[in-house]
MARTIPA-904663 format. One record per residue (C-alpha): x, y, z; residue in one letter. Coordinates in steps of 0.5 Angstrom, whole numbers, plus 500, padded with zeros to 3 digits. Example, Ala and Ser with C-alpha at 12.3 -4.5 7.8 and 13.67 -1.06 7.14 Angstrom:
residues 2
525491516a527498514s
This chain:
residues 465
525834922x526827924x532823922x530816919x531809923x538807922x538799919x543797926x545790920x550794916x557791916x561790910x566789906x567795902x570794895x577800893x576802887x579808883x575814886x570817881x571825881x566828886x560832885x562839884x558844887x553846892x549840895x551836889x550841883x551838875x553841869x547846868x550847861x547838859x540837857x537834862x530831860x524831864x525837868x519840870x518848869x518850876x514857876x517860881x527859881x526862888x522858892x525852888x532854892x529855898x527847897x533844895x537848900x532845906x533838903x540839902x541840910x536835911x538827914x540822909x535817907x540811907x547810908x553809904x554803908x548800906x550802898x556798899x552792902x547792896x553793891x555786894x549783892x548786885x556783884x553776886x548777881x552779876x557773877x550769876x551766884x544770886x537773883x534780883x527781885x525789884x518791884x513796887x508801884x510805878x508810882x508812889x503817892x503821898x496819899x499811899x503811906x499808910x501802914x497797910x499800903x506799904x506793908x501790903x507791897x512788903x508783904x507780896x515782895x517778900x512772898x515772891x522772892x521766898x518762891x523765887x530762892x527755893x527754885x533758883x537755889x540761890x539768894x535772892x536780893x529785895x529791893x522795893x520800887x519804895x521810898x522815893x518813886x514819886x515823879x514820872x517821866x511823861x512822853x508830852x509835857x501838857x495835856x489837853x482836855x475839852x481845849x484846856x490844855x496844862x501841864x502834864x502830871x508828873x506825879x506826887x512829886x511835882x504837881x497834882x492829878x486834878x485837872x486844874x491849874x492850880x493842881x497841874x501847878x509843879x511846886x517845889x515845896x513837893x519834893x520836901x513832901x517827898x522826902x517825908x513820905x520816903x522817911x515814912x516808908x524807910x522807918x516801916x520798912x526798917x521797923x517790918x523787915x528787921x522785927x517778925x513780919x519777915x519771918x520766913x515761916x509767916x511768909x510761907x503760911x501766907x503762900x499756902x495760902x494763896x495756893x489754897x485759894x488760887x485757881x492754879x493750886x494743882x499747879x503751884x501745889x508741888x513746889x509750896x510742898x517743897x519749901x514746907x518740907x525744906x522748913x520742916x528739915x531745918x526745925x528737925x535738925x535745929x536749924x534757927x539762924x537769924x536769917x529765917x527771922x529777918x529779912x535784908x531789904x533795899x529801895x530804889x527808885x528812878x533818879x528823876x528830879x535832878x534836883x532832890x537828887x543833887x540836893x540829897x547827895x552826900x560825902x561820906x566821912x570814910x571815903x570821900x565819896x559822893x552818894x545819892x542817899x536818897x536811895x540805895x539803888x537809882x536808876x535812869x529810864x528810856x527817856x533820861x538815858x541820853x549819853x551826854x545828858x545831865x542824868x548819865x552825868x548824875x550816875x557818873x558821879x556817884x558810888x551807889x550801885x546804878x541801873x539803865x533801862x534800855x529798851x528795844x531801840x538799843x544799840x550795841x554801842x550804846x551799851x558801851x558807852x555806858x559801860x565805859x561812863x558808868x563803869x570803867x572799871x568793870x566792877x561787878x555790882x556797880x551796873x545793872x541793865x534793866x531790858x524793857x524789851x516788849x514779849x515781841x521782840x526781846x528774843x531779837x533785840x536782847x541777844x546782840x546788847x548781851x553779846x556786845x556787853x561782854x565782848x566790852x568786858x562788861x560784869x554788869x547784871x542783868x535784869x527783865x522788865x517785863x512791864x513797859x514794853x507790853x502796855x497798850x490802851x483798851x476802847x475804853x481807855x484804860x492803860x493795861x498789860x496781859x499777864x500772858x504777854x509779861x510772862x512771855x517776855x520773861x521767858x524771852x529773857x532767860x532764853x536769850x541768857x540760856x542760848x549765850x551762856x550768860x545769867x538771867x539776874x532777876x526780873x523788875x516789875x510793877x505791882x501793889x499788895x492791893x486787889x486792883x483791877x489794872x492788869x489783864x489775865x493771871x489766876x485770878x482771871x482779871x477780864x477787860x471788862x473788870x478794868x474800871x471796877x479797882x483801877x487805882x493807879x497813878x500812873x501805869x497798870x501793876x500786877x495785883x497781889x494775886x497776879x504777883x504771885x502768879x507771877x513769881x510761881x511761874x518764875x519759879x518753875x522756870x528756874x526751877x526747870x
């Protein structure tokens, strides 16, 4: 099996906080005895042992150093002193690991947050929906078709997209394909962001031109001219630090599958604390998030920095509760809360969750996910979201932190590098009637490359102001 490339740049100055209490256990296990949502049905608890015992004595996929390192950044997010750029596929695919798949997704990532720095004047924190994003959590656990009914796919992870018994199967021996993809992924992250392709002037050429060719060229013209003259400045006065070449770049993904998550957690030798070395930063959504269930519990137990996504259906005392489980000392980087609001009623819903988190003493970041909430299915059945209405629902979100005196920390969206057809609007002027021409995902609609960087100009000038 081979080990991930370690990232040589991960030096840092940890935070001591009380030591939360470590896993117990086996490879991490929890309390069998919590509801634990989302699980699949493995047919076979044998062969699931045999998976979770081999991937539990395999190599860890990031390091507790690395965590530490990210924990910092959120923390400077949360002091409103940098912003959060976190995107990716909704759902990674094993047939998606090619070297311009994943470049593809670095290449708009990194492009957006050089938009996203220039006008928020602050650094802005990479992190890609990469490297372990291969389950989904689904609203029913089978699915119907012509009276056969089966077991809903549940991405890569767990089963197969083919409607057939054999596919809709959940085998466990995918999660060990998981771990090898997510390898994959890391060691060409690693290679890309620490090896010329992050370069900062590149990724400024790309943007020209994608302003060049974008309908809205007159629009973005004026901000692209500023970061030219900024780099322009900077080789005038011989201005080369390391940090125009390189790029610092973290994964996360949704901690879904309790058991690759148990099994790939590890004690780190400095410490003695737990982490989930399966990314650097995991999360839980709206249907994992119940306060006494086994994925909160997860969360409790480990030191990477963690995430809740909360939507519109929040309550005040809810964002207390997970404050006071997941981070009862307050640290800043520890927690970030994800609002998937929807563009109709983040302006009425957020303020009240906002306001009772720092009235709880909260020093969690916050961050907009402007994708789940504004999905709706066509007449033709095609899952899809309109750029306008995405965009609406960031400008919701930095209303609401403008109005309370609290800092919008970043947005989280959905999107691919590649020129899909899946979501509606942007400059590129996707229609409803262009939806079945490149709708490849496997789950719900991304943003496309050009979309993407609409997006993050649009953003820009609202940082901007």
């Amino acid at each position: 099996m081979k080990e991930p490339a370690r990232e040589g740049r991960i030096g840092s100055t940890r935070i001591a906080p009380p030591r939360p209490a470590p896993l117990p256990g086996p490879a991490g296990a929890v309390d069998a005895a919590l509801p634990a949502a989302q699980q699949p049905q493995w047919p076979d608890p044998a062969e699931l042992d045999a998976v979770v015992a081999e991937l539990s004595a395999a190599p860890q996929l990031v390091f507790a150093e690395e965590c530490d390192r990210l924990r910092e950044r959120l923390a400077a997010v949360a002091r409103g002193e940098a912003f959060l750029l976190q995107g990716g596929d909704c759902a990674e695919t094993f047939g998606q690991t090619s070297a311009d798949a994943i470049s593809g997704k670095l290449r708009t990532l990194l492009q957006m947050a050089v938009v996203l720095t220039y006008a928020a004047s602050m650094p802005v924190v990479k992190v890609g929906r990469m490297a372990g994003q291969y389950a989904n959590p689904r609203s029913r656990p089978t699915e119907t078709r012509d009276g056969v009914t089966l077991p809903v796919y549940r991405g890569d992870a767990v089963n197969g997209p083919e409607f057939t018994a054999a596919a809709r199967r959940p085998d466990p021996r995918r999660m060990r394909r998981m771990y090898d993809a997510s390898t994959t992924t890391l060691n060409l992250v690693r290679a890309l962001t620490q090896g010329g392709f992050a370069d900062l002037r590149q990724v400024h050429a790309w943007n020209r031109g994608f302003v060049a060719d974008s309908p809205a060229a007159g629009r973005y013209e004026e901000l692209a001219d500023g970061i030219e003259r900024t780099l322009l400045f900077m080789r005038a006065c011989g201005v080369e630090p390391n940090g125009v070449q390189t790029a610092e770049f973290f994964v996360s993904h949704e901690g879904l599958l309790l058991d690759y998550e148990r099994a790939l957690t590890r004690t780190d030798e400095r410490s003695g604390l737990s982490y989930a070395t399966s990314g650097h930063l995991v999360w839980v959504g709206e249907r994992t998030r119940r306060p006494d269930g086994a994925h909160i519990d997860f969360l409790s137990r480990i030191r990477n920095p963690v995430a809740v996504k909360i939507g519109p259906d929040t309550r005040p005392d809810d964002i207390l509760g997970y404050l006071d489980r997941l981070d009862p000392h307050r640290e800043p980087g520890r927690l970030t809360f994800v609002a998937r609001m929807g563009a109709e009623r983040v302006r009425d819903r957020l303020p009240a969750l906002v306001t009772k988190a720092v009235e709880g003493g909260a020093r969690a970041a916050w961050v907009c996910d402007p994708m789940h909430g504004n999905t709706y299915r066509t007449p033709s059945g095609h899952k899809t979201r309109r750029f306008d209405v995405i965009l609406d629902e960031v400008q919701g979100f930095f209303e609401v932190h403008q109005q309370l005196g609290t800092h919008a920390g970043g947005i989280h969206v959905e999107f691919t590098g590649n020129d899909v057809t899946e979501c509606i609007g942007g400059g590129s002027a996707v229609g409803i009637e262009d939806l079945p021409l490149r709708y490849e995902t496997a789950c719900d609609p991304r943003l496309n490359h050009s979309q993407s960087l609409d997006l993050a100009f649009r953003v820009a000038e609202m940082l901007h102001g």
